[in-house]
KEKE-3310 file (N, C-alpha, C; in steps of 0.2 Angstrom, whole numbers, plus 5000, padded with zeros to 4 digits):
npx = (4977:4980:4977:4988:4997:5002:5007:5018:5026:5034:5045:5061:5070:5073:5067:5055:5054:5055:5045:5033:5037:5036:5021:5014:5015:5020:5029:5042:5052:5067:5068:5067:5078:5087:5084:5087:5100:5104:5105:5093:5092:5092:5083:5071:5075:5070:5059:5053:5055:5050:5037:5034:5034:5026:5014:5014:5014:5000:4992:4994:4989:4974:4974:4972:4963:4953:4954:4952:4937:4929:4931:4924:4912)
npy = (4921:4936:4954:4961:4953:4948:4959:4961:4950:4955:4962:4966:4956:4957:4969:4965:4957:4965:4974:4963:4959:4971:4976:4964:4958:4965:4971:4985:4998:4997:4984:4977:4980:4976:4962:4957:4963:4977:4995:5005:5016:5010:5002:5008:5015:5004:5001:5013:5014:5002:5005:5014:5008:4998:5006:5012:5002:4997:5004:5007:4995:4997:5010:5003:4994:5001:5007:4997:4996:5004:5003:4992:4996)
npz = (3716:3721:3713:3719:3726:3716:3710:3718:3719:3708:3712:3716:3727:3740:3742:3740:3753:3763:3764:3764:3779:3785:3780:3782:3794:3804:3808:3812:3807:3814:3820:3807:3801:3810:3807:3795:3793:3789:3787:3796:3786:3774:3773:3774:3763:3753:3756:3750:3738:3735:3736:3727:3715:3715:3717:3704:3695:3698:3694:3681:3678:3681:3672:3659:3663:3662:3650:3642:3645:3641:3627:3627:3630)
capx = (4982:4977:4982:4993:5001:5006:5012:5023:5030:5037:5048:5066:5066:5074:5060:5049:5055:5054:5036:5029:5040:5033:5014:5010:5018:5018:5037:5046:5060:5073:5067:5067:5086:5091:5083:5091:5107:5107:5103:5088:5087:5089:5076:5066:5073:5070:5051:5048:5055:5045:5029:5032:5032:5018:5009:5014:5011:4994:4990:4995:4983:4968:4974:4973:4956:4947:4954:4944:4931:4927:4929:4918:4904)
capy = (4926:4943:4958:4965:4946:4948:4965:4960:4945:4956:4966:4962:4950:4961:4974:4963:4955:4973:4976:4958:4961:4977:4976:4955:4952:4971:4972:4991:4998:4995:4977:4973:4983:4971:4954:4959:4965:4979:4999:5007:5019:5005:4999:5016:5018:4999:5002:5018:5011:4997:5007:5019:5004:4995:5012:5012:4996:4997:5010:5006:4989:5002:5011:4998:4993:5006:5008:4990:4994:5010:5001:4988:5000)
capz = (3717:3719:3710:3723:3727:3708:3710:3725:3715:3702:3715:3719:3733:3744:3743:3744:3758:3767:3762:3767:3786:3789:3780:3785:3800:3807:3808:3812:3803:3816:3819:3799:3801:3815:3806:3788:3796:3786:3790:3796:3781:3770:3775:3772:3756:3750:3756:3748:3730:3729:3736:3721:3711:3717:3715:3696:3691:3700:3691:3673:3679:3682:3666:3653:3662:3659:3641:3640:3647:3639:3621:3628:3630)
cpx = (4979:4981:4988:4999:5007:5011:5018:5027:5034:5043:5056:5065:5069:5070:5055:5048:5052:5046:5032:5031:5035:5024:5009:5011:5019:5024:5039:5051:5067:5075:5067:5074:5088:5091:5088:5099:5108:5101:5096:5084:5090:5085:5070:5068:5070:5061:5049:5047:5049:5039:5028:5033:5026:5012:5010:5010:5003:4990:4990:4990:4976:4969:4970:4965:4951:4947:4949:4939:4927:4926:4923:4911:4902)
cpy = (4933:4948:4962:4959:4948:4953:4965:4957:4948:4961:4963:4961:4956:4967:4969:4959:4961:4975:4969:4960:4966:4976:4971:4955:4960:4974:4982:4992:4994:4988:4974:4976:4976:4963:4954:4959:4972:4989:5001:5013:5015:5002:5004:5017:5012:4999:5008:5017:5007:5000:5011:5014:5002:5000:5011:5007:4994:5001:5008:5001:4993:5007:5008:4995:4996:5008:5003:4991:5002:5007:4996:4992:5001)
cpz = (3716:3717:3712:3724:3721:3707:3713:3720:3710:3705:3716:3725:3740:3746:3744:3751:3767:3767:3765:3774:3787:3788:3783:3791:3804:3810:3809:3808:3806:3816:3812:3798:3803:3812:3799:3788:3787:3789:3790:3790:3774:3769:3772:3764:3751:3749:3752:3739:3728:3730:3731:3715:3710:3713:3706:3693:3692:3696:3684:3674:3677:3675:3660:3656:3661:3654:3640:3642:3644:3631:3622:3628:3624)
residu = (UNK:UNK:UNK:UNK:UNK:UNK:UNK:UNK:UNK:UNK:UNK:UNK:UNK:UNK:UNK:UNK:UNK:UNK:UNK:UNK:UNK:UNK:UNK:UNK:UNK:UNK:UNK:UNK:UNK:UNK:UNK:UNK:UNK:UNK:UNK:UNK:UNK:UNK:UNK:UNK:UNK:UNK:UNK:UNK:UNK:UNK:UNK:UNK:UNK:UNK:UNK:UNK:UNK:UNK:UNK:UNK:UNK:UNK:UNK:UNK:UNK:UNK:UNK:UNK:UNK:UNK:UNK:UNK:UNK:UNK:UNK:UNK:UNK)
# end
């Protein structure tokens, strides 16, 4: 599993649903509206959440390894 797979898995399913459509499969907004049945800027706000999530958690990851890797030196 990579660290991103990991990060995805910790999303509600609905976001992440939104984020696999659009980044794997190469889905548009209106088309993940029409498959979802649900609006085109729900779609936009569900993707921008979990992207500012991702970004966090990705981030605390890349934190925490350079504090170890700073003590390991």
């Amino acid at each position: 599993m990579t660290l991103i797979t990991g990060k995805l898995d910790r999303l509600p399913e609905k976001s992440k649903q939104i984020i696999l459509l659009h980044f794997r499969q190469g889905i548009d907004h209106p088309e993940i509206a029409r498959t979802l049945h649900i609006s085109e800027k729900t779609v936009a706000n569900r993707k921008t959440l979990a992207l500012k999530k991702l970004k966090m958690e990705l981030l605390k990851t890349a934190i925490l390894f350079l504090i170890r890797l700073f003590f390991i030196l």
